[in-house]
VEXZA-526811 format. One record per residue (C-alpha): residue in three letters; x, y, z. Coordinates in steps of 0.25 Angstrom, whole numbers, padded with zeros to 4 digits, always signed. Example, Ala and Ser with C-alpha at 12.3 -4.5 7.8 and 13.67 -1.06 7.14 Angstrom:
// VEXZA-526811
ALA+0049-0018+0031
SER+0055-0004+0029
//
This chain:
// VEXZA-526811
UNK+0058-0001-0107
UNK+0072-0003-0101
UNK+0075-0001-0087
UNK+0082+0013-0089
UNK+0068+0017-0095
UNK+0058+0011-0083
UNK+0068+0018-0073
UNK+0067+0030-0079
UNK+0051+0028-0080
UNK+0051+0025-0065
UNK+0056+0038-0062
UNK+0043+0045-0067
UNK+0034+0041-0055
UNK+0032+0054-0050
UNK+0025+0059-0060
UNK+0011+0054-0062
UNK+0000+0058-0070
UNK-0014+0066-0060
UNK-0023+0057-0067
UNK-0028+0046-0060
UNK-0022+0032-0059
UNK-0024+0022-0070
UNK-0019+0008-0073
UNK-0026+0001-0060
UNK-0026-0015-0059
UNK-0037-0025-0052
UNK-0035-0025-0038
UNK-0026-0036-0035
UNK-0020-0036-0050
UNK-0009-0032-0054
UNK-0006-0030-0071
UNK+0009-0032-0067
UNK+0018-0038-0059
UNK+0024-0033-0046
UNK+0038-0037-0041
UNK+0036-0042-0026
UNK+0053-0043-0028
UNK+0055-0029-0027
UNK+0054-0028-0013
UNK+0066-0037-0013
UNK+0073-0026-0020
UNK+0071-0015-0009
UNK+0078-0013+0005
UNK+0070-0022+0017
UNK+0063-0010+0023
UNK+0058-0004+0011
UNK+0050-0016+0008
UNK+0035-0016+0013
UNK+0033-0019+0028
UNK+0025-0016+0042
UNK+0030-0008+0052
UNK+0025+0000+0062
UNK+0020+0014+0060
UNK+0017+0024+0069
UNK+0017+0036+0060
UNK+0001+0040+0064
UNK-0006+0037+0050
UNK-0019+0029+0049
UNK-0018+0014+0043
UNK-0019+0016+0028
UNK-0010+0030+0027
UNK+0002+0029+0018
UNK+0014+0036+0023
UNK+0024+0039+0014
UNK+0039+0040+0022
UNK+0047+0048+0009
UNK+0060+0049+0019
UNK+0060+0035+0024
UNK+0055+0029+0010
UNK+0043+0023+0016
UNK+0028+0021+0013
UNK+0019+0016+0025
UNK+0005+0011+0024
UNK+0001+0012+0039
UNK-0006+0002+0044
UNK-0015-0002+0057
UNK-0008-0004+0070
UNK+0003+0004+0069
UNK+0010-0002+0057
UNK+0012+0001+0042
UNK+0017-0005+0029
UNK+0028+0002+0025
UNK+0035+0001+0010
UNK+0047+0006+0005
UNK+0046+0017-0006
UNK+0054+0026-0014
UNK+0051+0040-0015
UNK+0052+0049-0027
UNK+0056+0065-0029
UNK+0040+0067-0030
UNK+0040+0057-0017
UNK+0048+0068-0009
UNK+0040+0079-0015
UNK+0027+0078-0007
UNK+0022+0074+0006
UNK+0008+0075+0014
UNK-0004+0067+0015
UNK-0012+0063+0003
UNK-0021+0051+0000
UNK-0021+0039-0011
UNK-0030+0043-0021
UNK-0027+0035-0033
UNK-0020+0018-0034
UNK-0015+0014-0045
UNK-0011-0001-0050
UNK-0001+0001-0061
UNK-0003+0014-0062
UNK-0003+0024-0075
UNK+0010+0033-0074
UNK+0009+0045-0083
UNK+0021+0055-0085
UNK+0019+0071-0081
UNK+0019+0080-0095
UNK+0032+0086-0091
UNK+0039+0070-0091
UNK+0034+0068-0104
UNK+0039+0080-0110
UNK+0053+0077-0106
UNK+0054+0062-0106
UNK+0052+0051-0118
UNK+0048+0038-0108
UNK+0038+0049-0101
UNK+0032+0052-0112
UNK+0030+0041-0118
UNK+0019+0038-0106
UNK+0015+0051-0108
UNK-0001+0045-0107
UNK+0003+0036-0095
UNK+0010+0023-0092
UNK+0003+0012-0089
UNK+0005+0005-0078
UNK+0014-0005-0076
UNK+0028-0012-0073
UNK+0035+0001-0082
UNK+0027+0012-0075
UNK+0034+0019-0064
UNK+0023+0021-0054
UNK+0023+0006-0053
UNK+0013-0005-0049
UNK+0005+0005-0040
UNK+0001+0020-0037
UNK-0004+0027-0027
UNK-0009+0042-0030
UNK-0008+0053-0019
UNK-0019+0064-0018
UNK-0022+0075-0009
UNK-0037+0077-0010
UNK-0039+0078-0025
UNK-0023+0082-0026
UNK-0015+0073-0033
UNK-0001+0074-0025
UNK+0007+0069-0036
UNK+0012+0057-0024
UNK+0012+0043-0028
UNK+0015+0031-0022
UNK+0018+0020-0032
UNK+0027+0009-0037
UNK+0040+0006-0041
UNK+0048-0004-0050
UNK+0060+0001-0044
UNK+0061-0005-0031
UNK+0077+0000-0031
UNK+0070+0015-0026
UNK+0063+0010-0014
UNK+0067+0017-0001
UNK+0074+0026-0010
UNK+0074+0040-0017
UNK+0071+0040-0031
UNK+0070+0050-0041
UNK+0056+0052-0045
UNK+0042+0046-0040
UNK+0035+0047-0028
UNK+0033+0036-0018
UNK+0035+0022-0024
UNK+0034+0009-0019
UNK+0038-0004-0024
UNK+0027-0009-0032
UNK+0025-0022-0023
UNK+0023-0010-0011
UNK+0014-0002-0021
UNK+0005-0013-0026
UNK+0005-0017-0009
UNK+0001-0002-0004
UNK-0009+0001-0016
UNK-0017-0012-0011
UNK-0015-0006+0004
UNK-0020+0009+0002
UNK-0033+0013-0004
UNK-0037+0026-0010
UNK-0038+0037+0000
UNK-0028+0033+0010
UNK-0020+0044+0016
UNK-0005+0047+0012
UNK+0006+0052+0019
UNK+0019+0057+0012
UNK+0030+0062+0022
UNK+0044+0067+0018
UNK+0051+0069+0033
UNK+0048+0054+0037
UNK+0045+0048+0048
UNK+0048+0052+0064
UNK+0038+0044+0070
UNK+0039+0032+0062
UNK+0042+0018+0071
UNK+0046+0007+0061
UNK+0043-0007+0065
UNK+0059-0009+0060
UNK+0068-0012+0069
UNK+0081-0002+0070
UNK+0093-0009+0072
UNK+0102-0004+0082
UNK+0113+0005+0078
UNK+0128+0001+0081
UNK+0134+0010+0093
UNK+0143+0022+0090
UNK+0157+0019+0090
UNK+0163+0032+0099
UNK+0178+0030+0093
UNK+0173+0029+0078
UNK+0161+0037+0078
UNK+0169+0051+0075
UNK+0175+0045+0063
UNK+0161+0042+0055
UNK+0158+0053+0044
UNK+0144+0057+0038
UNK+0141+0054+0024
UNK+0138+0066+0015
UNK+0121+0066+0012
UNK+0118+0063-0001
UNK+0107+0069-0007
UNK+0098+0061-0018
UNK+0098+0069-0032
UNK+0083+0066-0036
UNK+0086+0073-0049
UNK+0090+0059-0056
UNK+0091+0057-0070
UNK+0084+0048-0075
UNK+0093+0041-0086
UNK+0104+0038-0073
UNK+0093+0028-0067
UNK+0086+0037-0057
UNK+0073+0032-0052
//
């Protein structure tokens, strides 16, 4: 498989058979490898870190920050393990509470009917892909249920470290797999999610802001706004989107 073919592969992570997870590893086993380099490859404060958290959750809740492309694992004392993610159209597409019901190692990724109708590397895992270093959900998953209802939500890997902190243009919430494969060891079954879309307003990180330079009275007038670009998530997928 090429790249142009993995990348377009990637893109499918949104859509995820109901069934439940296959393609599990012994605990503290892992069928393949993991790049501990990618987190090199992403901007300082997307990488995983402590920081102080205020935001009212008990220890163990996952927050997921949409706008601020952040997940938080809250911690005791204040504090939580923040990793940077990248979020999906389906990321955008839901938010509330819900609660992990499913992990996965290396989980089983298998296309919706309507994919494999209309697309020839679809269908070609039309009875699931296996887990591995080709599948788009990556080194982990975690499934997101409300009661018995399967919210469609999935936090999961990524061998695209290039779409961390960033929009992309299918998927949910994903993670760089050496952040998955770290939270999936973290969260167990039954701990409480929270998806919000807005942000945060009462949010202290424990990093430091750097003062901003003074305004300049004589040369302040003279500054222009940029027009707003808006992202088009409608990508196609043979012009690289991801």
């Amino acid at each position: 498989m090429n790249r142009r073919t993995f990348l377009t592969l990637a893109t499918f992570t949104g859509a995820v058979s109901l069934g439940i997870p296959q393609g599990h590893a012994a605990p503290g086993h892992d069928e393949f490898p993991i790049a501990e380099a990618d987190a090199d490859l992403v901007p300082a404060k997307y990488r995983r870190q402590s920081v102080a958290y205020d935001g009212g959750e008990r220890p163990g809740t996952i927050v997921v920050d949409t706008a601020g492309k952040f997940l938080y694992l809250v911690q005791p004392g204040g504090k939580a393990l923040r990793y940077g993610i990248g979020v999906g159209r389906q990321g955008f597409s839901w938010s509330g509470r819900a609660e992990v019901r499913w992990k996965a190692k290396w989980p089983r990724w298998t296309p919706p009917a309507e994919m494999v109708a209309r697309d020839p590397l679809a269908a070609k895992w039309a009875n699931g892909m296996p887990g591995g270093p080709r599948n788009p959900l990556g080194a982990r998953a975690l499934y997101l249920f409300q009661g018995k209802v399967d919210t469609l939500y999935r936090i999961h890997g990524t061998f695209d470290p290039q779409s961390i902190g960033k929009a992309v243009s299918s998927g949910c919430i994903r993670l760089l797999n050496i952040d998955v494969a770290d939270l999936y060891e973290r969260v167990k079954p039954g701990a409480q999610v929270v998806v919000r879309q807005s942000g945060f307003n009462n949010l202290r990180s424990a990093e430091v802001e750097k003062p901003k330079p003074a305004k300049n009275p004589v040369t302040e007038h003279k500054k222009h706004r940029t027009p707003a670009v808006r992202r088009n998530f409608n990508l196609d997928l043979d012009n690289g989107a991801r």
